[in-house]
C-alpha positions as CSV (number, residue, x, y, z in Angstrom):
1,X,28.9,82.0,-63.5
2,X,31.1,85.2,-64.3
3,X,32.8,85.4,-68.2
4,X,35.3,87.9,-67.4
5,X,35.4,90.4,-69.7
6,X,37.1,93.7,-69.6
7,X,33.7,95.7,-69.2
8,X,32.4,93.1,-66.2
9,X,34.4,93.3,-63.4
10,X,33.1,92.9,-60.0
11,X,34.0,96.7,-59.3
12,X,32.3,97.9,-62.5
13,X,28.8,96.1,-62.3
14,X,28.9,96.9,-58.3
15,X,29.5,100.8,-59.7
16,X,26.6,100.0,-62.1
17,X,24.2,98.9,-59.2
18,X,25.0,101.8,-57.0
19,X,24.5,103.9,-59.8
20,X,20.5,105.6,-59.0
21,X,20.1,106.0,-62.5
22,X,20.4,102.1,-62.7
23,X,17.8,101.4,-59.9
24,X,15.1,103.9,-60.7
25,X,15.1,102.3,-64.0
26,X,14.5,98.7,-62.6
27,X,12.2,100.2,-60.0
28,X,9.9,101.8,-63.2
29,X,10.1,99.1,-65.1
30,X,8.5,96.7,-62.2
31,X,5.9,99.5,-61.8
32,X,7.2,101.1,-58.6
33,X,6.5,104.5,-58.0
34,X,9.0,107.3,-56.9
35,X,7.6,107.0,-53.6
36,X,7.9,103.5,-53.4
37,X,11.4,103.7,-54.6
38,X,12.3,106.0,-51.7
39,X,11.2,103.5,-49.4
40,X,15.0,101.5,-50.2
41,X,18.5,101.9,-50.6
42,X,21.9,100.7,-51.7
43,X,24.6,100.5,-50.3
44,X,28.0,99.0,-49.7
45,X,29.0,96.6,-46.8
46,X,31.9,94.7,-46.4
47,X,32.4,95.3,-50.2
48,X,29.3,93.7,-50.9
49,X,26.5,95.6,-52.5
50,X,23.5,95.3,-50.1
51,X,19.8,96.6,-50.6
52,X,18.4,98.1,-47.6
53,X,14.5,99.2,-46.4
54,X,14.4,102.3,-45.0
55,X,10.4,103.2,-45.0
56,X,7.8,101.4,-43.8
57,X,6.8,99.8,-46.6
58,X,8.4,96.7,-47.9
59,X,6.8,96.4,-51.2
60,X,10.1,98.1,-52.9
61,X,12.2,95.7,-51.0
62,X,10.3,92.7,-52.4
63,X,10.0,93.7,-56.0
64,X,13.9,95.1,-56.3
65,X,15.5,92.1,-55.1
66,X,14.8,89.9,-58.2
67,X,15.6,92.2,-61.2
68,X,18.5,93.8,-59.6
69,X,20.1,90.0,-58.9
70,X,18.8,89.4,-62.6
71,X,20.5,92.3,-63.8
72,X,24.3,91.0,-61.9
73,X,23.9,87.4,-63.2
74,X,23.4,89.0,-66.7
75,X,26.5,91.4,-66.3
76,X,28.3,88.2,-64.8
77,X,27.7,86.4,-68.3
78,X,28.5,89.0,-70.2
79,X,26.0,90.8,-71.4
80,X,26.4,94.9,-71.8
81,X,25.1,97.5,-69.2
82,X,23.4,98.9,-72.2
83,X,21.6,95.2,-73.4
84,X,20.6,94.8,-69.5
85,X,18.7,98.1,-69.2
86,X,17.2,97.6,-72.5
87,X,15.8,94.3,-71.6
88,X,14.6,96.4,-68.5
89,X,11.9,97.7,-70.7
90,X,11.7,95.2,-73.6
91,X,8.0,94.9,-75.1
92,X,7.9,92.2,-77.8
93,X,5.2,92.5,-80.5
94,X,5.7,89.0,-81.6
95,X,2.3,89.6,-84.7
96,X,5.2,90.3,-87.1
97,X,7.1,87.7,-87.0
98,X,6.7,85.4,-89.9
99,X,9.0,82.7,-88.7
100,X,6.9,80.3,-86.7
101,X,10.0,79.0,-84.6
102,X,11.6,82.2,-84.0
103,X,8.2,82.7,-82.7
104,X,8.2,80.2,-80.7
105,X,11.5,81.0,-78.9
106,X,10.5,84.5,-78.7
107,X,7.2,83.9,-76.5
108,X,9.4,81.4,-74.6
109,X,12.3,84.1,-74.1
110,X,10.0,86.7,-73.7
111,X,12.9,89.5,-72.4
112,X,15.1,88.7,-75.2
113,X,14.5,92.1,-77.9
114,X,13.2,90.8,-80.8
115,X,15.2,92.9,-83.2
116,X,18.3,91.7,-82.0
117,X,17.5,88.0,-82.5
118,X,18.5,86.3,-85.5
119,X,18.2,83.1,-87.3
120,X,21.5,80.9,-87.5
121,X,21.7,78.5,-90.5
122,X,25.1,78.2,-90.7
123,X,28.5,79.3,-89.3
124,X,31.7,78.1,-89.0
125,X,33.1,76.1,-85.4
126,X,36.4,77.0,-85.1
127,X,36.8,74.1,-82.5
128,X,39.2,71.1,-82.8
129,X,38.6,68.3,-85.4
130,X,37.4,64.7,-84.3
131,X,40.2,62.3,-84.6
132,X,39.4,59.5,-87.3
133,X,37.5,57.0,-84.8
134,X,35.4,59.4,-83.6
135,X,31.5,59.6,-84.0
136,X,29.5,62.5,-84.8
137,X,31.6,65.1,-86.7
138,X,30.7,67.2,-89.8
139,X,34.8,67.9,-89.9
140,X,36.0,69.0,-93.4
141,X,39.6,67.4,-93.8
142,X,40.8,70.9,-92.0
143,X,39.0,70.5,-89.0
144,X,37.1,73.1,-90.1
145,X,33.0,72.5,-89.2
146,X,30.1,73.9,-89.8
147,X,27.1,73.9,-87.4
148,X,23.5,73.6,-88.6
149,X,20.0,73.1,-87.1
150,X,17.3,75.1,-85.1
151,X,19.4,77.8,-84.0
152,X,19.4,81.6,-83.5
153,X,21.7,84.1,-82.2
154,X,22.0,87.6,-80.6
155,X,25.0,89.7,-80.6
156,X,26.0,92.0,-77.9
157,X,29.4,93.7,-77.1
158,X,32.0,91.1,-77.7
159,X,30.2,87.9,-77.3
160,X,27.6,86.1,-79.6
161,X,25.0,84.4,-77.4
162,X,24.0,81.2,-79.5
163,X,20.5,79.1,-78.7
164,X,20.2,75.7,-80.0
165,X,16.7,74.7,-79.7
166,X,14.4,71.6,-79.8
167,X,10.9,72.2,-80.4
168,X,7.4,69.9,-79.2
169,X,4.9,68.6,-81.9
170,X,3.0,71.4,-81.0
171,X,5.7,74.0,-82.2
172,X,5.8,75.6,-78.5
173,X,9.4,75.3,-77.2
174,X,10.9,72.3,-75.6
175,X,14.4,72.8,-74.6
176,X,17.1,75.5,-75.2
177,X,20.7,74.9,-75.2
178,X,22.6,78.0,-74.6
179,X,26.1,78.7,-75.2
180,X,28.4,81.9,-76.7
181,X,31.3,82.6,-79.2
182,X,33.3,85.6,-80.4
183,X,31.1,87.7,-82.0
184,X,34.3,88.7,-84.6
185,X,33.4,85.3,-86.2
186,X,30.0,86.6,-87.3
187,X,32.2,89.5,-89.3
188,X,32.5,88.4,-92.5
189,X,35.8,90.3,-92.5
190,X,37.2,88.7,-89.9
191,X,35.9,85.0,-90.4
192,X,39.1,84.7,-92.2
193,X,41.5,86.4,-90.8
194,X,39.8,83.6,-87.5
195,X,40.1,80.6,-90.0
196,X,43.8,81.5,-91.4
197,X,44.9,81.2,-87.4
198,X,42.9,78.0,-86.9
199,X,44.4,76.4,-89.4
200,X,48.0,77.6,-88.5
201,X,47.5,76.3,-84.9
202,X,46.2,72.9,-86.4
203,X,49.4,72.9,-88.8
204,X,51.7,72.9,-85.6
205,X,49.7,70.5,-83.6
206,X,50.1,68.0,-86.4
207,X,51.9,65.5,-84.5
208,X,49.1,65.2,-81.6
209,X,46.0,63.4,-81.6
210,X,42.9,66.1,-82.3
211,X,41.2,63.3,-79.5
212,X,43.7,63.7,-76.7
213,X,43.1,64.9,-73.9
214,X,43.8,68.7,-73.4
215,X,44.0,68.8,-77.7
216,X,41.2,72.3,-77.8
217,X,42.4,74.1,-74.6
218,X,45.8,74.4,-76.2
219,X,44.6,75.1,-80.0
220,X,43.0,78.0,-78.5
221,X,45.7,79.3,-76.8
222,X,47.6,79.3,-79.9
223,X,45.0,80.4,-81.6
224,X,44.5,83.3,-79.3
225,X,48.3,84.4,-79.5
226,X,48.6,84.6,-83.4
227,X,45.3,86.9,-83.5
228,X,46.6,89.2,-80.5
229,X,49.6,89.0,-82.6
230,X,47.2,91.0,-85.3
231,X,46.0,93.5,-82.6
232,X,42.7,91.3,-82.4
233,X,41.3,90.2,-78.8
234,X,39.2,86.8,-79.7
235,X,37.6,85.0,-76.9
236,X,37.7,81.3,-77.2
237,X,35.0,79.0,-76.2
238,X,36.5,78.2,-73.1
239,X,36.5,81.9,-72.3
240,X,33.5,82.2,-73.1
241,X,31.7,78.9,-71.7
242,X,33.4,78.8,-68.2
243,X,30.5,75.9,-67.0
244,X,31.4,73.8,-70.0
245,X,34.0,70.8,-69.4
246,X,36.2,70.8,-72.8
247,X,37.9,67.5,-73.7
């Protein structure tokens, strides 16, 4: 999955890689020596970025391959180069942690930084209302929802990365449900500047059905014009969420 960003292109993450800084890093944090490290190399073939063994030993060949594909898949989804090589070395010390469920997620999301992981009680959804026959909605008579529950969130660069989670009786995690948003509407500033555009794009949608089909991709769009309009870049959630089917 790649969220294209304009700090995540292809040719910037490949320059990242390539980068020897970038690799000594990944090869000290998954306890590889200098010598081992001089045992492989990256290169370019093709235009694809290609890690080669060059000594006898293949023990740096084995251990690279996994954090370095970690580390593209997380620049693909839109985390920052500076998040990424944090993680790199990230060392929870989970004994201060009050919270018992942030807990929880944290020993289950172990490279996640601790710090940077907050609880979520509320916040607002600036997605499109539920037309009247519709189940399941918390819709104000805006359109305007709120999301609740076990939830907590990390912000990094642009994007918000949000985790919905469902815990066992024993408190230990059961599942996570992952997703991401503009981090401008975690700005109190901006909420709403966010909200006064949502609910002029709703105002000229009147006429259509919030339940047919294509309803949010367009509310977005128009969404995302009056706020460039302001000089401000928001991602929507279809930016954002490329995997996810909308309407």
């Amino acid at each position: 999955m790649h969220v294209s960003l304009t700090n995540n292109t292809a040719e910037e993450i490949q320059k990242e890689i390539l980068d020897s800084t970038t690799c000594r890093l990944i090869a000290k944090a998954n306890g590889l020596s200098d010598q081992d490290f001089a045992t492989v190399q990256l290169g370019q073939y093709h235009g694809t970025v290609v890690l080669y063994q060059i000594g006898d030993s293949d023990k740096a060949f084995r251990v690279m391959q996994g954090p370095l594909r970690e580390y593209v898949d997380s620049r693909n989804a839109g985390h920052t180069r500076d998040f990424c090589l944090t993680v790199l070395t990230n060392r929870n010390d989970l004994s201060g942690i009050t919270n018992a469920d942030l807990r929880a997620f944290l020993k289950a999301r172990p490279m996640l930084p601790a710090d940077r992981v907050k609880c979520l009680e509320i916040k607002p959804s600036f997605s499109q209302p539920k037309s009247s026959g519709s189940r399941g909605t918390n819709s104000s008579p805006s359109g305007f929802r709120m999301e609740t529950g076990t939830a907590f969130y990390l912000i990094d660069g642009a994007i918000a990365w949000e985790y919905h989670v469902q815990f066992k009786p024993d408190g230990s995690v059961d599942t996570v449900r992952e997703s991401r948003s503009d981090a401008n509407e975690y700005d109190p500033k901006m909420i709403p500047i966010i909200q006064q555009a949502y609910e002029e794009a709703l105002a000229e949608m009147k006429p259509r059905n919030p339940g047919q089909l294509g309803f949010a991709p367009v509310l977005w769009w128009t969404m995302k014009a009056k706020l460039k309009a302001k000089g401000i870049d928001w991602y929507s959630p279809a930016d954002l969420n490329p995997n996810t089917r909308f309407d």
